[in-house]
Structure formats: C-alpha cells, structure tokens
ZANU-15189 format. One record per residue (C-alpha): x, y, z; residue in one letter; residue number from 0. Coordinates in pm, whole numbers, plus 50000, padded with zeros to 5 digits. Layout:
residues N
{{X Y Z} "A" NUM}
...
end
This chain:
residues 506
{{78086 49105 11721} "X" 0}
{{77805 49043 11942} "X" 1}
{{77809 49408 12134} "X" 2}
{{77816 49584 11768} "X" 3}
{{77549 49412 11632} "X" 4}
{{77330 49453 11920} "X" 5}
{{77448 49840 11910} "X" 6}
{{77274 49900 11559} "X" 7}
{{76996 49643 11624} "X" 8}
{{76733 49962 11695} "X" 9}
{{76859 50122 11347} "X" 10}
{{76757 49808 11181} "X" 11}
{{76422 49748 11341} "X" 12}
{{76319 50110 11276} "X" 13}
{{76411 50063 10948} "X" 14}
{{76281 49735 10886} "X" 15}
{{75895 49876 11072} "X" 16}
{{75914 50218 10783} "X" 17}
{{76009 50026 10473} "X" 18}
{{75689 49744 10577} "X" 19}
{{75421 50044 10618} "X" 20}
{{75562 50221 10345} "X" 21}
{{75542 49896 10097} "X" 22}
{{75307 49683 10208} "X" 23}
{{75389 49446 09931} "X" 24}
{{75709 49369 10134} "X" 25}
{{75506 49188 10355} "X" 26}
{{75421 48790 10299} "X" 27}
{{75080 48871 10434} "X" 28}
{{74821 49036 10252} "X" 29}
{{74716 49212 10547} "X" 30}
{{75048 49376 10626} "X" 31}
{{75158 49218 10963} "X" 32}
{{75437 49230 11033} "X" 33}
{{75347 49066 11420} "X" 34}
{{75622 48757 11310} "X" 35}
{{75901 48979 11314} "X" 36}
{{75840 49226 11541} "X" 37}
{{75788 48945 11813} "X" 38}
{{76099 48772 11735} "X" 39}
{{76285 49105 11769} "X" 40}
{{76108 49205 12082} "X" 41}
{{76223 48862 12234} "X" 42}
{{76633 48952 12110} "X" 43}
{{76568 49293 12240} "X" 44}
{{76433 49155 12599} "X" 45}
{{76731 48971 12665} "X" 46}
{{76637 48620 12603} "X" 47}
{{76945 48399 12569} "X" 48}
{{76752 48128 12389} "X" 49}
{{76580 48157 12065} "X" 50}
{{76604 48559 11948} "X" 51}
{{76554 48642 11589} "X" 52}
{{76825 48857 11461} "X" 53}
{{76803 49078 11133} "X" 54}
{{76931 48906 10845} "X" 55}
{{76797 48569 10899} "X" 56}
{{76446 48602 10749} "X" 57}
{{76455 48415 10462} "X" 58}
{{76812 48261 10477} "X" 59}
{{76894 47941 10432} "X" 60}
{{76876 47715 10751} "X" 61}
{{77190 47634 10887} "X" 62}
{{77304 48027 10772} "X" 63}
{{77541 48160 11056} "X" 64}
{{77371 48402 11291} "X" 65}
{{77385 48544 11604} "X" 66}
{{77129 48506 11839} "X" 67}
{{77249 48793 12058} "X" 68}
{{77366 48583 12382} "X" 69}
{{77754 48599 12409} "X" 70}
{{77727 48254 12645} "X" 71}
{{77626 48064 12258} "X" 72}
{{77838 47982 11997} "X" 73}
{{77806 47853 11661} "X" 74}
{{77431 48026 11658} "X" 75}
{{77258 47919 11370} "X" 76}
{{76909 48047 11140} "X" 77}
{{76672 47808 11148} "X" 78}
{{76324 47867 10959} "X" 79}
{{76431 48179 10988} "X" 80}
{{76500 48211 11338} "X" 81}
{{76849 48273 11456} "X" 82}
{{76904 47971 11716} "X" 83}
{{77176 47955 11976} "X" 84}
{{77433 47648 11929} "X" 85}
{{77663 47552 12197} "X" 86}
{{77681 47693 12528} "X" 87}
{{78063 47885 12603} "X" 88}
{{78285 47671 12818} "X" 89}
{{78436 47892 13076} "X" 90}
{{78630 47637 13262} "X" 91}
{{78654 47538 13637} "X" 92}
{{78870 47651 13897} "X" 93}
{{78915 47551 14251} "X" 94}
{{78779 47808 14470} "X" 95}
{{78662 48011 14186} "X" 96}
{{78370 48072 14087} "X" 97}
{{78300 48080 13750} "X" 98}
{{78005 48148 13481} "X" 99}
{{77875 48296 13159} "X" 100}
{{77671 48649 13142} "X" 101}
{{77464 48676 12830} "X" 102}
{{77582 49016 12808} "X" 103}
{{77929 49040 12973} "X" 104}
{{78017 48664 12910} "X" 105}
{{78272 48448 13104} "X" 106}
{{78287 48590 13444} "X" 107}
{{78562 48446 13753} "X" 108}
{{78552 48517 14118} "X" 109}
{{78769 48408 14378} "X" 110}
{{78596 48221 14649} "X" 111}
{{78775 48217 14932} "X" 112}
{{78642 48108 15309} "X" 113}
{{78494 47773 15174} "X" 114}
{{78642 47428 15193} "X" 115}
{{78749 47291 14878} "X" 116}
{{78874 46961 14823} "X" 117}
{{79246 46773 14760} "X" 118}
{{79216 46368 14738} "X" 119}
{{79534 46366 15006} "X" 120}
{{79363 46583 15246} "X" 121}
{{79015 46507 15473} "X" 122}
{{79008 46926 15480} "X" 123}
{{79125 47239 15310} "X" 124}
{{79024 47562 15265} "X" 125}
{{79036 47809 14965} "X" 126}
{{79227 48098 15063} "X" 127}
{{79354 48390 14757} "X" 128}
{{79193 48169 14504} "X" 129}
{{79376 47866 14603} "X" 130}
{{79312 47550 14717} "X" 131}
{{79490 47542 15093} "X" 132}
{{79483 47214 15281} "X" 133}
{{79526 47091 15682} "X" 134}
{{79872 46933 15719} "X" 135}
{{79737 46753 16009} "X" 136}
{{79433 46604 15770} "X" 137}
{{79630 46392 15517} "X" 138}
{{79520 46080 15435} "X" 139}
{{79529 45791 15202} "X" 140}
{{79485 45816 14826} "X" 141}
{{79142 45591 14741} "X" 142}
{{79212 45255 14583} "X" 143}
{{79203 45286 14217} "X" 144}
{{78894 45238 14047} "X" 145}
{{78738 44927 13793} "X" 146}
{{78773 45209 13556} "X" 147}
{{79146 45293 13576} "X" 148}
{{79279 44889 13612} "X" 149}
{{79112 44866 13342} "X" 150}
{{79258 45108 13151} "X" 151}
{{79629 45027 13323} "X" 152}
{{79627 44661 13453} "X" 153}
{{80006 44736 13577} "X" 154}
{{79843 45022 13813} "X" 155}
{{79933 44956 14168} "X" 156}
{{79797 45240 14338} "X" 157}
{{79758 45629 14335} "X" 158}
{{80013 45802 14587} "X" 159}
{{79975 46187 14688} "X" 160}
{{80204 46437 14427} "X" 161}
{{80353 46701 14663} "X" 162}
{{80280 46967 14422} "X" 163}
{{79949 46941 14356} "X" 164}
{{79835 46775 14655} "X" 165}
{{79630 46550 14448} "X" 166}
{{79609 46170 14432} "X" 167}
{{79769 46187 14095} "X" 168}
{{80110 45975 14139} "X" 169}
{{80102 45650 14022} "X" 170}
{{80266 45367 14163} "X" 171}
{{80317 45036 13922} "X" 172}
{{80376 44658 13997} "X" 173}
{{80674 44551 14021} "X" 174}
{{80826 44416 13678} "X" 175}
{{80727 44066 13574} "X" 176}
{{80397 44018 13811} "X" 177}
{{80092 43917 13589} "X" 178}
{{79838 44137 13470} "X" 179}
{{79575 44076 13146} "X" 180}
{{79549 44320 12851} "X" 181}
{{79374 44018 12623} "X" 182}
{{79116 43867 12859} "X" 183}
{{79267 43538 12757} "X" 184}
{{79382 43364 13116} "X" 185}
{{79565 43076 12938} "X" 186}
{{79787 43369 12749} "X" 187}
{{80044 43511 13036} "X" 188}
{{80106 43869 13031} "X" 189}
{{80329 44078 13283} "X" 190}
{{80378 44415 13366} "X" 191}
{{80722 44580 13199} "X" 192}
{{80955 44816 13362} "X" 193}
{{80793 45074 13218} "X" 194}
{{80454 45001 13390} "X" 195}
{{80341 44847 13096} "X" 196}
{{80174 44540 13031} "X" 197}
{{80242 44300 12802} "X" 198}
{{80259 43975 12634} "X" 199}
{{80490 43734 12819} "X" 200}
{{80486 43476 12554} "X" 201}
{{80402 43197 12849} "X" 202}
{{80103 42948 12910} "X" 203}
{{79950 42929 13251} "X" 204}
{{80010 42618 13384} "X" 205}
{{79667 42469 13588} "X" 206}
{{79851 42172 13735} "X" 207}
{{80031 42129 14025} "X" 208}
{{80341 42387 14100} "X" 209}
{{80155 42613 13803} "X" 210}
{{79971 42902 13865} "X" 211}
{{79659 42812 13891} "X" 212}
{{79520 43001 14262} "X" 213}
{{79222 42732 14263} "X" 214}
{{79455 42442 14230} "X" 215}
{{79272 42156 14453} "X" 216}
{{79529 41799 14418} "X" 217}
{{79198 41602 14418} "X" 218}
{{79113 41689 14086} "X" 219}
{{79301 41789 13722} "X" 220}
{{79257 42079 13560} "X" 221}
{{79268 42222 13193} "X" 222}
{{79319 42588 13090} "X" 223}
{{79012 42807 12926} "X" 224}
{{79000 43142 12849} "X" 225}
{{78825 43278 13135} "X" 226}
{{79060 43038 13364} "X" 227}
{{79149 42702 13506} "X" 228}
{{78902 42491 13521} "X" 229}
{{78818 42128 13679} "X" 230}
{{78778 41818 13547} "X" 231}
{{78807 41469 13696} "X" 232}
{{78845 41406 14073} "X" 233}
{{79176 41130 14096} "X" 234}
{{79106 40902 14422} "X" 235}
{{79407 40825 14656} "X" 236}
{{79581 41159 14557} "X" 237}
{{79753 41367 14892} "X" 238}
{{79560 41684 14992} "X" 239}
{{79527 41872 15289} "X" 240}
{{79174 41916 15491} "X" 241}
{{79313 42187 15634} "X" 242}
{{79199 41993 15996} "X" 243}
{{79491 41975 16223} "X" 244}
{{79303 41662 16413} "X" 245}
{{79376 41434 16151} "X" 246}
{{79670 41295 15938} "X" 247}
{{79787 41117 15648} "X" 248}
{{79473 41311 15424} "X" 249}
{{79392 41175 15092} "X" 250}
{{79105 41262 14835} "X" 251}
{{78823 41005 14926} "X" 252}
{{78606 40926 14629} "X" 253}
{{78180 41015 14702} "X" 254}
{{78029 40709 14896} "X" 255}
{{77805 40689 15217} "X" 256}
{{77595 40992 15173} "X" 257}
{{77930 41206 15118} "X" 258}
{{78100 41401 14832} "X" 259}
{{78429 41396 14702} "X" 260}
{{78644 41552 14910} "X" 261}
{{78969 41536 15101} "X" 262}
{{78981 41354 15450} "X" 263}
{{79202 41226 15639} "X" 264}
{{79264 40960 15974} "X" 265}
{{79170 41119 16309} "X" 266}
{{79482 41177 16563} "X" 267}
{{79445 40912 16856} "X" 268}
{{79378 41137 17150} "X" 269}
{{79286 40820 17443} "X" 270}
{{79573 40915 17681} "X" 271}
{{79460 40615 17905} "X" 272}
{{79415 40839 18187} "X" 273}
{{79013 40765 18323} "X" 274}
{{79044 41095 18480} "X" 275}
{{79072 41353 18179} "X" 276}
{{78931 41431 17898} "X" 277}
{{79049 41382 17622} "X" 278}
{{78987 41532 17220} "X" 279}
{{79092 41737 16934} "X" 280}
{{79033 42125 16853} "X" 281}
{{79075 42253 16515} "X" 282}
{{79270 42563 16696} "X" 283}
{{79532 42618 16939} "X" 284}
{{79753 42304 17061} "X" 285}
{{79489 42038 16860} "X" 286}
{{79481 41727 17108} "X" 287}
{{79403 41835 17477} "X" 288}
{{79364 41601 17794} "X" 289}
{{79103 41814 18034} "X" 290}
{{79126 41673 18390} "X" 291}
{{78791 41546 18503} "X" 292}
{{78611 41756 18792} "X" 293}
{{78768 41640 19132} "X" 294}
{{78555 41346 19305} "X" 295}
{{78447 41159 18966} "X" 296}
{{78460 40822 19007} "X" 297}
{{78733 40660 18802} "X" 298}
{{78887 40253 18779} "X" 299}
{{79222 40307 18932} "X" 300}
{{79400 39983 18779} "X" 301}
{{79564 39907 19114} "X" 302}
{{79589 39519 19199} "X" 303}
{{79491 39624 19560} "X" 304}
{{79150 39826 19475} "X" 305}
{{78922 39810 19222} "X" 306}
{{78749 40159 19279} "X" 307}
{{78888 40511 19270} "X" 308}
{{78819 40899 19251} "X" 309}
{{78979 41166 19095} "X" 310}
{{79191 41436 19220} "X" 311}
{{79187 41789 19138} "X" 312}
{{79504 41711 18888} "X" 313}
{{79356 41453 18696} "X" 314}
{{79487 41130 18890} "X" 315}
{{79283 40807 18965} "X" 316}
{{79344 40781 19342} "X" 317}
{{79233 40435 19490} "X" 318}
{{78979 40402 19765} "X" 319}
{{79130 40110 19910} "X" 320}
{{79470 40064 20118} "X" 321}
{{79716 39818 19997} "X" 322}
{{79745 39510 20213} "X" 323}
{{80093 39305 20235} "X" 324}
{{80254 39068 20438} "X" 325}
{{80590 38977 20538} "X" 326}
{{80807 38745 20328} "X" 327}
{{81045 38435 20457} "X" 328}
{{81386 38605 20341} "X" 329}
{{81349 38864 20597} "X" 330}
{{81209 39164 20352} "X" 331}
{{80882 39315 20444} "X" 332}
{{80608 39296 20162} "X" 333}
{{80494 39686 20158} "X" 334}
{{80266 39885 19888} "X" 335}
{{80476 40159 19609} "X" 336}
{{80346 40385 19475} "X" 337}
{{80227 40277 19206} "X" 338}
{{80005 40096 19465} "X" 339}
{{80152 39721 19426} "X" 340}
{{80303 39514 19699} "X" 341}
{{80648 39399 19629} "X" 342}
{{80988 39326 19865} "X" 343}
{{81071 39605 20030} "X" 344}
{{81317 39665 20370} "X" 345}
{{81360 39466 20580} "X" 346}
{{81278 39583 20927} "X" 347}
{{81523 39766 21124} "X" 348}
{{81710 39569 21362} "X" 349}
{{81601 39226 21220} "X" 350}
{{81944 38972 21232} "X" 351}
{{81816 38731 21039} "X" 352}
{{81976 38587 20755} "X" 353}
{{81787 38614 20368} "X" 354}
{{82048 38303 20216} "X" 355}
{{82021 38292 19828} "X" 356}
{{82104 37947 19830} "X" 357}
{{82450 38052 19646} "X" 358}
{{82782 37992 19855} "X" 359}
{{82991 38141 19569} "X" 360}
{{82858 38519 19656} "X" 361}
{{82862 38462 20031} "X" 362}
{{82630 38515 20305} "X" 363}
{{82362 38736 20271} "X" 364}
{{82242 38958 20569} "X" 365}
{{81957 39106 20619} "X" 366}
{{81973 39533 20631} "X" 367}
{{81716 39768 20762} "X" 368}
{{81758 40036 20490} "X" 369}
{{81826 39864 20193} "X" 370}
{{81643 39495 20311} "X" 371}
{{81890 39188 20171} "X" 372}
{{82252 39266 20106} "X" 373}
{{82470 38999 19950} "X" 374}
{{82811 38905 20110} "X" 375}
{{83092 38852 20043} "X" 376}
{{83223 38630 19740} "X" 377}
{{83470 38317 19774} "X" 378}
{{83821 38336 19652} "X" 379}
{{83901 38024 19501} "X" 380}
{{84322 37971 19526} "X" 381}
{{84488 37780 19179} "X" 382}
{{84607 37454 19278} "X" 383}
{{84881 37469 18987} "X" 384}
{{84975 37576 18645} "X" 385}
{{84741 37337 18447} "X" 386}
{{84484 37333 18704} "X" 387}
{{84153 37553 18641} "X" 388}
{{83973 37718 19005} "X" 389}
{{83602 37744 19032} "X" 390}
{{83331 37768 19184} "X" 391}
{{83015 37553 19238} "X" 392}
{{82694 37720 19430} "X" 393}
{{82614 37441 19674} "X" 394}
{{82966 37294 19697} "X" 395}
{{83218 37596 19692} "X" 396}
{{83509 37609 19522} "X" 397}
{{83654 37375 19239} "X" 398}
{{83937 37262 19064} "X" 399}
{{83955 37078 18720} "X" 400}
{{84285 37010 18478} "X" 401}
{{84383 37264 18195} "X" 402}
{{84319 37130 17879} "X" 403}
{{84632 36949 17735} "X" 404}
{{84812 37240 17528} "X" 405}
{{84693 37495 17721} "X" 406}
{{84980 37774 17752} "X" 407}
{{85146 37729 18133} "X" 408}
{{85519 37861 18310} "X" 409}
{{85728 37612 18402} "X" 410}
{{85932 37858 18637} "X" 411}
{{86197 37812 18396} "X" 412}
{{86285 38169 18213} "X" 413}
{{86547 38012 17923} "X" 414}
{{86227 37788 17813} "X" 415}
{{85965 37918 17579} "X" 416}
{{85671 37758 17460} "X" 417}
{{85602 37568 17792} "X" 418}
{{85195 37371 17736} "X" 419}
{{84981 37147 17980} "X" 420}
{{84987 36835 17961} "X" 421}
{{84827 36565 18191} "X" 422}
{{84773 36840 18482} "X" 423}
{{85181 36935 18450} "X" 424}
{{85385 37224 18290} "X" 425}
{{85581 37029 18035} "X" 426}
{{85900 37294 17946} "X" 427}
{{85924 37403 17581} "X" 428}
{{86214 37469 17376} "X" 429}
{{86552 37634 17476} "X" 430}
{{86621 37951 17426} "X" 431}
{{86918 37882 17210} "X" 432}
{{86720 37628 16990} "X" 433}
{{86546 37988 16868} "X" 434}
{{86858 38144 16788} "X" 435}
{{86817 38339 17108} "X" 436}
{{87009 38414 17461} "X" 437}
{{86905 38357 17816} "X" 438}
{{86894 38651 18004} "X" 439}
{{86842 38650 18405} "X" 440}
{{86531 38817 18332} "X" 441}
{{86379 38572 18019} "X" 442}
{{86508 38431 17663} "X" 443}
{{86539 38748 17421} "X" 444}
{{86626 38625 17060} "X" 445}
{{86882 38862 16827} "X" 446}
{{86668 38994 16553} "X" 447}
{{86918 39206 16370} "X" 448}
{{87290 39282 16436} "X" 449}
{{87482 39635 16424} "X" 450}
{{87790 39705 16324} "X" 451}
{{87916 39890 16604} "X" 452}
{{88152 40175 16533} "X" 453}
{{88239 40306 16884} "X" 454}
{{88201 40061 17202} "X" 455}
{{88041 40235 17469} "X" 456}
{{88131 40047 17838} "X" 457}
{{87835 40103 18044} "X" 458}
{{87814 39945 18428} "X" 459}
{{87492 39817 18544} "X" 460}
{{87372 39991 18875} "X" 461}
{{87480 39740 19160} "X" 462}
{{87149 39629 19208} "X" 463}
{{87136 39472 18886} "X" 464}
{{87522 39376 18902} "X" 465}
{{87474 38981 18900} "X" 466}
{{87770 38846 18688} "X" 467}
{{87503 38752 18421} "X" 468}
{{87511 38790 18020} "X" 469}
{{87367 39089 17887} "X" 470}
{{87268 39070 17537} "X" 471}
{{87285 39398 17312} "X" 472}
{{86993 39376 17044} "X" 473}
{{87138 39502 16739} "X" 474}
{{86910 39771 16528} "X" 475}
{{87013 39707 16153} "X" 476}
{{87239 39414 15966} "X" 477}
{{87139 39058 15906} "X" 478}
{{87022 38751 16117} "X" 479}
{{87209 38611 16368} "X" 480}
{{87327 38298 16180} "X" 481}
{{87526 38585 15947} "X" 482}
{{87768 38675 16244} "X" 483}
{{88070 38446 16314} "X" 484}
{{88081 38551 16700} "X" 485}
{{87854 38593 16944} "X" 486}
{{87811 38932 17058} "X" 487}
{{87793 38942 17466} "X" 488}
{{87862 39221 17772} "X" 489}
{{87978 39102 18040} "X" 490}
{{87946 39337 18373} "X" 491}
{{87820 39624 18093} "X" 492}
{{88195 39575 17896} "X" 493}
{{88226 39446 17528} "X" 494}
{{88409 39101 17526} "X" 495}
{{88357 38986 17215} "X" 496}
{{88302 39177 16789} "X" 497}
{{88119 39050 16579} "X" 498}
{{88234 38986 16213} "X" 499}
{{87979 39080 15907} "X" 500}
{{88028 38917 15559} "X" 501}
{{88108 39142 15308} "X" 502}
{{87768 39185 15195} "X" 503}
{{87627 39336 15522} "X" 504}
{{87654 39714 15566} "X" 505}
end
C-alpha cells in the first residue's frame, strides 16, 4: 500500500498546488499560503521516516489512519493533521544474520558469516552459511541459573547443554521430595514433585532438635516464623559441640566472667610427665602432641641416685650422676637398672658362698654368678603311718602330727570298707558281706543288680590272674541281691552256681 501511494503522491501535490492558486478561498489563510502543506509534503517527498504529512490527513480527525510513507512504521496515525509514524516493524533476529528495516525496501536479511557468534555450551563458534557453528574442543559448562529463573522454578536444578541447539536450554530438576518455597512461608513445607514441580507438602518445619532447622544450635530453643527458625532462650547444662577437638564433655555455659553464652567444654590433660617434651593441644591434625625438648635442656631426672639431668635428642631425662651401690651380705651384688635404682643383682662370678633364707624346708640356697641366689633343693618329708600327717617346720625340718580321729585311712585289709583314724591307728570298717557285697582278691565289689542269664559263657582267666579266687559277675538288670535265693559265683572263670528270680523279676 505504501509503494502505490507514494507512486501517485506527485499527482496529488500538483493537484492540490492548481486547485489553491486557482481558489484562493481554499486556503485557511487570507493571504493564500499554502507554505504548511507544501513543507510537510516536501519532508514525505525527501524521505524522512519520521513525521511526513501525507494527502488526506489535513483536516481529519486525530487518531485517523494514515501513512506516513516509511514502510519500517506501522499503525501510522494523523495527528493535528500530520500523518505520524506508530510502531517501528519488528524484523526479528537471527544468529549470524544480519537483519534491518529500509524505509523504502523494508525488512532486509543478510547472512553474516566469518564472525563468531555465540552458543551458552561453547567458549567459541563461528557463523558459517548463516549458521551458528561451534568448536567441539570449546565446550563448557552451562552458567548457574539465575535469581530470576529459581524464582520463577524453585524445583530448577540446573541448565544442561541440548544437543540440538547447542544452547544451555535443558533443564535439570531436584530430585522428588527435596524442599523448595513457592509461598515464602518457611514454617509451610513445600517439595518439588516428579514433575519438577513444586508444591505444598502439607508438613510443618520442625526448628527443634532432629527437625530441619540448618541453624539449629542445642544451647538454645527455637520457634518457627515465616521468614524462618528463629531463637529464643539459651537452656544451661544442655550438650553441644565447640567444634574444639582439645576439649571434652562440652556443655552450653551460661554468660558470666566477662563471657557470652556459648558452648565450652573441659580441656584434654596433655602433662605426659615427661620434663623433656612439650606438651599441648592443636585444634588440627592428631590434637594432643608431646614435642621433645631441644637436646642439652636441663631437666629433673627423678632418679634416687641424681638429682640433675639433661635431655637427649629423643626426649629422655638422662641423669648427670652415676649410680653408686654396694655389695649385700647374701652374696648378691647391689648394682644400678636402668631405670637408674640400685637393687640385688648377680652375684659375682665364681663367689661359693652360701645366700641361706633361713628356711630348711626349700633347702640350701647357693649362690650363682648369672642369676645371683638360687634356692635348693626342698625336703621330702616320709608318712610315719596311716593316721599320721608329714610336715614341715622352717627351722626344725620335717614333722609329724596324728590324723584327726575319723579321718578316712587303709587298713591293708581289701574285704573292709569304711576303715577311719582313730587315736593315731587305722581302725577296719565293716565287712564286705555286711554291705551285701563279695570280696574279691582285688577289693569288696557289692551286687547292684542281678541278670537272668540265658546262655553261660565259661571264660578262663589268663594264668596270671589264675589264683583259685571268687570272681563275682555284676549283673546288668533284675532286682537286689537279697531277691536271689543263691549266690551267683565263678570259680576259675566257670559258672557253679544259678541264681533263682521270684516270679516277679523279668
């Protein structure tokens, strides 16, 4: 529309000059000028984007749709009778393009190539056939994303490079459930959806301990606000950490002395004892160290045999003074250890004397040059009986004193049982048949339980033990001896003799 009008805009003015000379009444001015219009068309006619005066506005209304003759305006306008340009033509932006308006021509586009252009995942590119061409080996890291854009999307991560446009335009949420705020209310929980949304989670943030509170200090309690936790009364005697790893068993400490509340706790002990380091606490690496002392520093060794001392290069007190000892009476020789104090030590090699306890129970002691006094060798004390008790005394030897009366003895006899002292003698005990038993040649054995034999088995003793004696066979099941009518006995290994059962045994 622009190009046709401006084709027949001559015509017009032509016209417009004749019909003002030819009636001068057309003219407002009583002079006939007609300078107004003729300068407004002069400036639409000189190419002046801005303010040209078309035909047809004159005496329209303001506001009247015009054109101002400059195809980069739109929405031109009259306006006291001048035709104004409105809004300037968008011709959009390209990446190595470049792009414009011509008042005449309008939107114009050239490609651009040779210059660098830029792509937020690459340091450099270059614009080659129109288009934006970047260094593979320049690709960096997308930019954090900006007070702007959390704010917009509080579930926004970060920005990761898209592969197709080679822009930072990807965006990468939180995971599901981790807090973000869409009401600016920090008592009101929300949390970010799968969807990278976030929303209400319906919780209250706890400020106490285990809650969520990041400021949490357990010297003080806390109450929720809008903008966040927020302290109120410091609790004495509570557990904290001072975060000082030279001192233990922290607790808050109430403000006293010139100091605050705060958390404190007892310093580690750190004396090691040793005069020749020294000793303290870092707040880094192992905490409590023990320096050694530069070498020659005088130090107090603690030795009985000198009171003075210097360090060594390893952080020892070494005494100044030699240790001085003499020789005892039971053949040792006094000498210094090292830990510098005299006690017995060898005796010297060779020496034949004798270092006596005063005990003649452990022997005679001798005296040895590697090992200094050796005891001897103990007395052996022979029993003078059955009821009569050996000992030993250590100035008079050995001893003998009489059992107690009851005392278990063996009166030699093996068909007795239950022999006792009594007055210094064995006094026998019952016979072995008055407990429903049987001598043997080897001791009384009592019949428990009787068998009823079914087979009879003749077995010879070896020769050895072939002595003529009774053998008794120690039944396995039945009833008590008293239950059997006749004695059941082997002589030489061969059964003389059956038992009979009452009716009731099995």
């Amino acid at each position: 529309m622009t190009t046709r009008i401006r084709a027949i805009l001559p015509g017009l003015l032509v016209t417009l000059v004749t019909a003002a000379c030819a009636d001068p009444s057309a003219d407002p001015s009583a002079d006939g000028d007609v300078a107004p219009d003729a300068d407004a068309a002069d400036a639409a006619l000189d190419g002046d984007p801005g303010e040209g005066v078309v035909a047809g506005c004159g005496d329209r209304v303001d506001g009247t749709p015009c054109d101002d003759g400059n195809v980069c305006t739109v929405d031109d306008a009259c306006s006291s009778g001048v035709c104004v340009g409105g809004t300037s033509l968008d011709c959009g932006f390209k990446a190595c393009h470049e792009t414009g308006c011509d008042p005449v021509s309008g939107c114009f586009d050239v490609q651009n190539d040779g210059v660098g252009c830029a792509l937020g995942c690459f340091a450099d590119a270059t614009c080659v056939a129109g288009a934006c061409v970047p260094d593979p080996a320049s690709k960096q890291p997308c930019a954090p994303p900006t007070a702007a854009e959390l704010e917009a999307d509080p579930c926004l991560l970060r920005w990761e490079c898209s592969s197709g446009s080679g822009e930072c335009d990807h965006p990468i949420f939180k995971l599901p459930g981790e807090e973000c705020d869409i009401d600016q209310d920090y008592c009101s929980i929300d949390r970010c959806d799968e969807r990278g949304s976030c929303v209400d989670a319906n919780e209250v943030r706890d400020c106490g301990p285990g809650g969520n509170n990041p400021a949490y200090d357990p010297c003080y309690t806390y109450v929720c606000a809008i903008k966040g936790c927020q302290r109120r009364f410091f609790v004495p005697g509570n557990s904290c950490n001072d975060n000082n790893p030279c001192t233990v068993t922290d607790r808050c400490v109430a403000a006293g002395d010139g100091l605050p509340e705060r958390c404190a706790g007892t310093p580690l002990p750190v004396d090691d004892g040793n005069p020749c380091t020294e000793d303290g606490c870092e707040l880094s690496g192992t905490a409590v160290f023990h320096r050694p002392l530069p070498e020659g520093v005088a130090c107090i060794p603690g030795d009985p045999c000198s009171e003075a001392g210097a360090c060594d290069s390893a952080g020892h007190c070494v005494p100044s003074e030699a240790c001085e000892c003499y020789a005892d009476a039971d053949c040792a020789t006094d000498a210094c250890t090292v830990g510098r104090s005299c006690v017995d030590h060898a005796c010297t090699a060779g020496t034949p004397r004798v270092c006596d306890d005063g005990d003649v129970c452990n022997g005679a002691e001798t005296c040895d040059g590697a090992s200094g006094c050796v005891a001897g060798t103990p007395l052996e004390c022979a029993v003078a009986g059955e009821c009569v008790n050996a000992g030993c005394d250590a100035v008079d030897g050995c001893t003998a004193s009489d059992a107690a009366d009851g005392e278990g003895c063996e009166d030699g006899d093996v068909c007795t049982v239950g022999d006792t002292c009594s007055g210094a003698q064995c006094v026998p005990g019952a016979a072995c048949g008055e407990v429903g038993g049987v001598c043997t040649p080897t001791g009384c054995a009592v019949i428990t339980r009787l068998v009823a034999l079914r087979t009879v088995a003749a077995a010879r003793r070896p020769a050895p033990q072939d002595d003529g004696g009774w053998l008794l066979l120690t039944p396995t099941v039945g009833t008590p001896p008293a239950a059997a009518s006749t004695a059941l006995r082997v002589r030489f290994g061969v059964l003389i003799a059956r038992p009979t059962f009452p009716s009731s045994s099995p």
